[in-house]
C-alpha positions as CSV (number, residue, x, y, z in Angstrom):
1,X,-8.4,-4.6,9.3
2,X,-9.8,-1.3,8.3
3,X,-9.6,-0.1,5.1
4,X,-9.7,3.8,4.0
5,X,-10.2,5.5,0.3
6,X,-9.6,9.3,1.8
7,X,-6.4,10.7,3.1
8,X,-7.6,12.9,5.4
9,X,-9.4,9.8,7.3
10,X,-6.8,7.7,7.0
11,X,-4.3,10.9,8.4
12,X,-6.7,11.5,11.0
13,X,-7.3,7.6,12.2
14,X,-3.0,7.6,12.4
15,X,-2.3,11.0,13.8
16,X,-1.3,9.6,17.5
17,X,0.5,6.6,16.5
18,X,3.9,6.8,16.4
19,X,4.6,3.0,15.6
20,X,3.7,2.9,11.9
21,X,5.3,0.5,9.0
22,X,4.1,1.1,5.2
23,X,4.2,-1.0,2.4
24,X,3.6,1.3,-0.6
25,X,2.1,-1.2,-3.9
26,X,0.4,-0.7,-7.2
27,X,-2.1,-3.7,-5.8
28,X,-1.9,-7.5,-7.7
29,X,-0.4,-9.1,-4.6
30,X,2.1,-11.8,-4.6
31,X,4.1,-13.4,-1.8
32,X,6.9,-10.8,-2.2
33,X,4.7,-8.3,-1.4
34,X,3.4,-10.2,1.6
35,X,6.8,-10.4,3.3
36,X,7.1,-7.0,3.2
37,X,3.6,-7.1,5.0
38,X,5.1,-10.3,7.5
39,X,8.8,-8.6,8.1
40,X,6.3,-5.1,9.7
41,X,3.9,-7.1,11.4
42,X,6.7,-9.2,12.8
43,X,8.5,-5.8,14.5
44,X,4.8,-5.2,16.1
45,X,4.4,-2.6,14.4
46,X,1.0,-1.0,12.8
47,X,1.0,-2.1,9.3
48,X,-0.3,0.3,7.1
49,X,-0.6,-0.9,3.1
50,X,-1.3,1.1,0.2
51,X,-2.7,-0.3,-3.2
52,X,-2.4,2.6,-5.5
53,X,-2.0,2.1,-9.9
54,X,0.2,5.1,-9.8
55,X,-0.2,6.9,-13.4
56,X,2.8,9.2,-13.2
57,X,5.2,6.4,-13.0
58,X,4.6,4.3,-16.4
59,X,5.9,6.0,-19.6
60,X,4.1,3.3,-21.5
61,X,0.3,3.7,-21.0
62,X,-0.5,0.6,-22.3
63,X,1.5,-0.7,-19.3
64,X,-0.5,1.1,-17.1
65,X,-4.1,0.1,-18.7
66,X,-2.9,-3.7,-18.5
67,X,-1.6,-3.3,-15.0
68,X,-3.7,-6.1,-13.2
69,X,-6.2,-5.3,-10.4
70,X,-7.2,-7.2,-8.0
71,X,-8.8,-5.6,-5.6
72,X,-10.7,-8.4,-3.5
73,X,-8.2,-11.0,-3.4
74,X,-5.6,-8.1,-2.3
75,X,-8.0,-7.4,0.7
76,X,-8.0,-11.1,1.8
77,X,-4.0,-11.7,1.4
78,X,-4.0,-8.7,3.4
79,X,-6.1,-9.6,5.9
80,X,-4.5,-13.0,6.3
81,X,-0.7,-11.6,6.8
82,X,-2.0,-9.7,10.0
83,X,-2.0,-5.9,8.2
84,X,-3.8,-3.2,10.1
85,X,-5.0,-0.5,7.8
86,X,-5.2,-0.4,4.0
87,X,-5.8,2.6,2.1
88,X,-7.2,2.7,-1.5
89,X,-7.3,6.2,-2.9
90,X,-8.7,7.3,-6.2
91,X,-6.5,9.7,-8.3
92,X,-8.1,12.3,-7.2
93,X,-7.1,12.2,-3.6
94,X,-2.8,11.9,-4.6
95,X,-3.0,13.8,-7.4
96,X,-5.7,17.1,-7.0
97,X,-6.7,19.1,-9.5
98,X,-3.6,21.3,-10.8
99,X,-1.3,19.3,-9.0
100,X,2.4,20.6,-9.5
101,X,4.6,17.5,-10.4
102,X,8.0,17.7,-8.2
103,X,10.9,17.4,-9.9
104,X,13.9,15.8,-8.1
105,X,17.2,15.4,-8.6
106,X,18.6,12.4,-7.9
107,X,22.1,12.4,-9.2
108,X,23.5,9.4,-11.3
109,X,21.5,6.5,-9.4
110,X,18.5,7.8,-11.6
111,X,20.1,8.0,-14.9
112,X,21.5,4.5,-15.6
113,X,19.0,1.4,-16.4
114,X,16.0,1.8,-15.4
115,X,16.1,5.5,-15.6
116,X,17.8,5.4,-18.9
117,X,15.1,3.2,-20.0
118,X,11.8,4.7,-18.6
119,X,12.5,8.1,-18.9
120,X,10.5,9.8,-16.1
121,X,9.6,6.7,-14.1
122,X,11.8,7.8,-11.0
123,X,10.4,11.3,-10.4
124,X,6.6,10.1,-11.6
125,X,7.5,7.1,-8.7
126,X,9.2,9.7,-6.0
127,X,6.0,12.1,-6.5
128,X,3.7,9.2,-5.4
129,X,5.9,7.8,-2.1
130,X,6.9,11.6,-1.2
131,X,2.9,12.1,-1.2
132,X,1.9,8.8,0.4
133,X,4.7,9.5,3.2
134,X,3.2,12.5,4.1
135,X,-0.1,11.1,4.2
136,X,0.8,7.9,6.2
137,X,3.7,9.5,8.2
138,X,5.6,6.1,9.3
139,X,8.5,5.7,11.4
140,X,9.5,2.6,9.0
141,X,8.7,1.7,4.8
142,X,9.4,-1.8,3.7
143,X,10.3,-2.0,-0.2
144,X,11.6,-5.1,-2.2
145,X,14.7,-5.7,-3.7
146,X,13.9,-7.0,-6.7
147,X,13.6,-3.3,-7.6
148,X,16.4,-2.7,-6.0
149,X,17.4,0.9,-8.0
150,X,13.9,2.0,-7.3
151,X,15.4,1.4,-3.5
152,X,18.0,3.3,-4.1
153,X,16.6,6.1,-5.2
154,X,13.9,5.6,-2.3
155,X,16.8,6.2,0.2
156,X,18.2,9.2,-1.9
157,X,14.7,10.6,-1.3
158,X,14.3,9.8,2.0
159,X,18.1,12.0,2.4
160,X,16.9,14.4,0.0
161,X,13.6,15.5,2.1
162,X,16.0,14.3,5.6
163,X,12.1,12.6,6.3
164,X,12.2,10.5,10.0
165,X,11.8,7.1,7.9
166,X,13.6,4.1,8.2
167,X,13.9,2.3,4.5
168,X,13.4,-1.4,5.1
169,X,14.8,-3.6,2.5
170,X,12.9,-7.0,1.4
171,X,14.5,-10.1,0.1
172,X,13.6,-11.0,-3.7
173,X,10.6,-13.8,-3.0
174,X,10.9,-16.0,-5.8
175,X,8.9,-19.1,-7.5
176,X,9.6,-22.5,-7.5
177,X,11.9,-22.3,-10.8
178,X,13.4,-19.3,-9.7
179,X,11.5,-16.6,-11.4
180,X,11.1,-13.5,-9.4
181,X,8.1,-13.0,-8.2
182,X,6.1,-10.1,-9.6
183,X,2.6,-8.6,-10.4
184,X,3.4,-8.9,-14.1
185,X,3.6,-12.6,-13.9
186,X,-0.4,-13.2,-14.3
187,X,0.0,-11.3,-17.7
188,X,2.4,-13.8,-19.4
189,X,1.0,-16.9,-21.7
190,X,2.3,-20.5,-20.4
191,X,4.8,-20.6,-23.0
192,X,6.0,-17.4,-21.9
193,X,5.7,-18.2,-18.2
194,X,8.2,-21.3,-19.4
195,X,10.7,-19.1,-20.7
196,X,10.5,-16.3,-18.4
197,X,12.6,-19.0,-15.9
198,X,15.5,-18.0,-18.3
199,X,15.9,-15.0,-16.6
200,X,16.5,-16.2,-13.3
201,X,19.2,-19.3,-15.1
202,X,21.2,-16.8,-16.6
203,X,22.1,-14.9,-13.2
204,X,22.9,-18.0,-11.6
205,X,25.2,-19.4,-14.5
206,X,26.9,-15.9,-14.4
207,X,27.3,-15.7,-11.1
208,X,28.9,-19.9,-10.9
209,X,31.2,-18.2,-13.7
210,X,32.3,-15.4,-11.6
211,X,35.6,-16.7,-10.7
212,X,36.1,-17.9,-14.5
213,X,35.6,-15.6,-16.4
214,X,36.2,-11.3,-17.0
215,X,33.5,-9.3,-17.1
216,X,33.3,-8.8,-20.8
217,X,33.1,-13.0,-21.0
218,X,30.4,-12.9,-18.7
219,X,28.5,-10.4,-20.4
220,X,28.7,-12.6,-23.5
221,X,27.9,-15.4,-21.7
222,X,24.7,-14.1,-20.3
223,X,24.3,-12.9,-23.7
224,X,24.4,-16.7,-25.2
225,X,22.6,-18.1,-23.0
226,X,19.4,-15.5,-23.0
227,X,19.5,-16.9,-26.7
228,X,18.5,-20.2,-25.7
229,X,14.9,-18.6,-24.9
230,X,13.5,-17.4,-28.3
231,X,10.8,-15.1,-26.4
232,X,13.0,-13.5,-24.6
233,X,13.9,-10.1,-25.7
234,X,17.0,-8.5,-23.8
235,X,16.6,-4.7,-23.1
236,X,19.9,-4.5,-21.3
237,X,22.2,-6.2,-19.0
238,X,24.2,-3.9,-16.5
239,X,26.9,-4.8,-14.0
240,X,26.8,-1.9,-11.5
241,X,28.4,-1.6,-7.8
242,X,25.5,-2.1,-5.4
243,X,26.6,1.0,-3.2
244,X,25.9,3.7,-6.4
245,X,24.6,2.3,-9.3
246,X,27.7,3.2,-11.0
247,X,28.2,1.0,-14.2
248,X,31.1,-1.7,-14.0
249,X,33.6,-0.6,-16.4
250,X,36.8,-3.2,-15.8
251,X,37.0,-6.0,-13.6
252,X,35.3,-6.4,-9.9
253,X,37.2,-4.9,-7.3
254,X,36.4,-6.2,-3.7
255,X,33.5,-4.0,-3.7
256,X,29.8,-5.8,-4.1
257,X,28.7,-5.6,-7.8
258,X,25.1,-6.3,-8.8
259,X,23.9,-7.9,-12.4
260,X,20.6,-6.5,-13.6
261,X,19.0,-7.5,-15.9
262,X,15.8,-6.1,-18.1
263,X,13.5,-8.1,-20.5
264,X,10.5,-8.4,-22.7
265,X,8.2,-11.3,-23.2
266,X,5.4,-10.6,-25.1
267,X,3.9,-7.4,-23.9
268,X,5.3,-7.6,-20.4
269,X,8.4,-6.2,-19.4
270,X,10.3,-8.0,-16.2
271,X,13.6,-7.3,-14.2
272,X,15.4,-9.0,-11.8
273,X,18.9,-8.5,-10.1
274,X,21.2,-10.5,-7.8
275,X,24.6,-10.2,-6.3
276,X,27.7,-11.3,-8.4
277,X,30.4,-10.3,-6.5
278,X,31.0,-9.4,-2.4
């Protein structure tokens, strides 16, 4: 496994091969971002990892100083899951002196949820990938589900710049009670560890209520039951159509509609998704 810190080495060492996947990360491995490593390795292709803290994406910058790092222990999970090349640049190298910030435009997908939420964190997160695609060039870019708007808008970017990249989507890896898995995990107390599971339990009561109940009733439902975990502090609960993001406004039609869901425990803020309907 070789591992690179400058872009232009990294471009160079690439330049011929035409067979490239990418996994794009902010580091602080997990399983889910190993099977995005597994699913490239496993269509032979070179597997190409980033590990990057990307400033321009976190509105909150306490979020961004208590972002875990693990360097080491990402090298040897790495290394284990059979990936080829990992590069680990310094600011400096994505974002050079006087560095113009693009500013995309990526229609409704970008304004409900998250983006309402985190204003900025879409462009700040487009900026990065556009940059990193055009550093790694791959043919393929594996991305989880669990951020599955961050997906979307992935896609609208990939249609927006018409870049030769196939988006690869990644099942949600989850832990043994459910909880998805996700670098912010390591930051949460045991108590709030215990409670973050809540998450998880209320998208699968909701979704064995599905044929019960309308959607206001399972909104309240959700609701209720988040009030069974004390630190648990609901930002938002959405039910959006999976194709566009667009917010649920009466009941399901036979499209697929997705519940997301976005929390606070303690200082760490967690989302998580799954399908309701379709």
């Amino acid at each position: 496994m070789k591992v690179f810190k400058e872009k232009a080495a990294l471009t160079a060492y690439l330049s011929n091969n035409k067979n490239v996947g990418f996994v794009p990360t902010m580091g602080a491995l997990h399983p889910g971002h190993i099977s995005l490593i597994s699913m490239s390795v496993a269509q032979g292709l070179t597997t190409v990892c980033s590990i990057f803290v990307n400033p321009a994406q976190f509105n909150d910058k306490n979020d961004l100083i208590n972002y875990p790092r693990t360097i080491e222990k990402d090298l040897q999970l790495l290394e284990a899951a059979g990936c080829d090349v990992v590069f680990i640049p310094e600011v400096s190298e994505i974002y050079p002196p006087n560095t113009e910030m693009q500013q995309y435009d990526f229609g409704a997908i970008e304004k409900v949820m998250e983006g309402e939420h985190r204003p900025g964190h879409f462009n700040g997160m487009a900026n990065v990938v556009e940059r990193l695609f055009g550093i790694v060039k791959p043919q393929f870019a594996f991305f989880g589900e669990k951020d599955f708007q961050q997906l979307c808008v992935i896609k609208q970017l990939v249609k927006l710049l018409q870049l030769p990249i196939t988006i690869v989507p990644g099942k949600i890896v989850r832990e043994n009670d459910g909880l998805a898995m996700s670098s912010r995990n390591m930051l949460l107390t045991a108590e709030e560890r215990k409670q973050a599971a809540g998450i998880y339990a209320t998208l699968c009561l909701v979704k064995e209520n599905k044929d019960v109940y309308n959607t206001e009733q399972l909104m309240q439902l959700a609701q209720n039951n988040f009030k069974h975990y004390p630190l648990i502090n609901l930002e938002y609960i959405q039910f959006a159509y999976a194709d566009d993001l667009a917010p649920l406004k009466h009941n399901h039609s036979n499209s697929a509609v997705m519940m997301f869901v976005a929390v606070r425990i303690g200082k760490v803020r967690l989302i998580d998704n799954m399908l309701i309907y379709g």
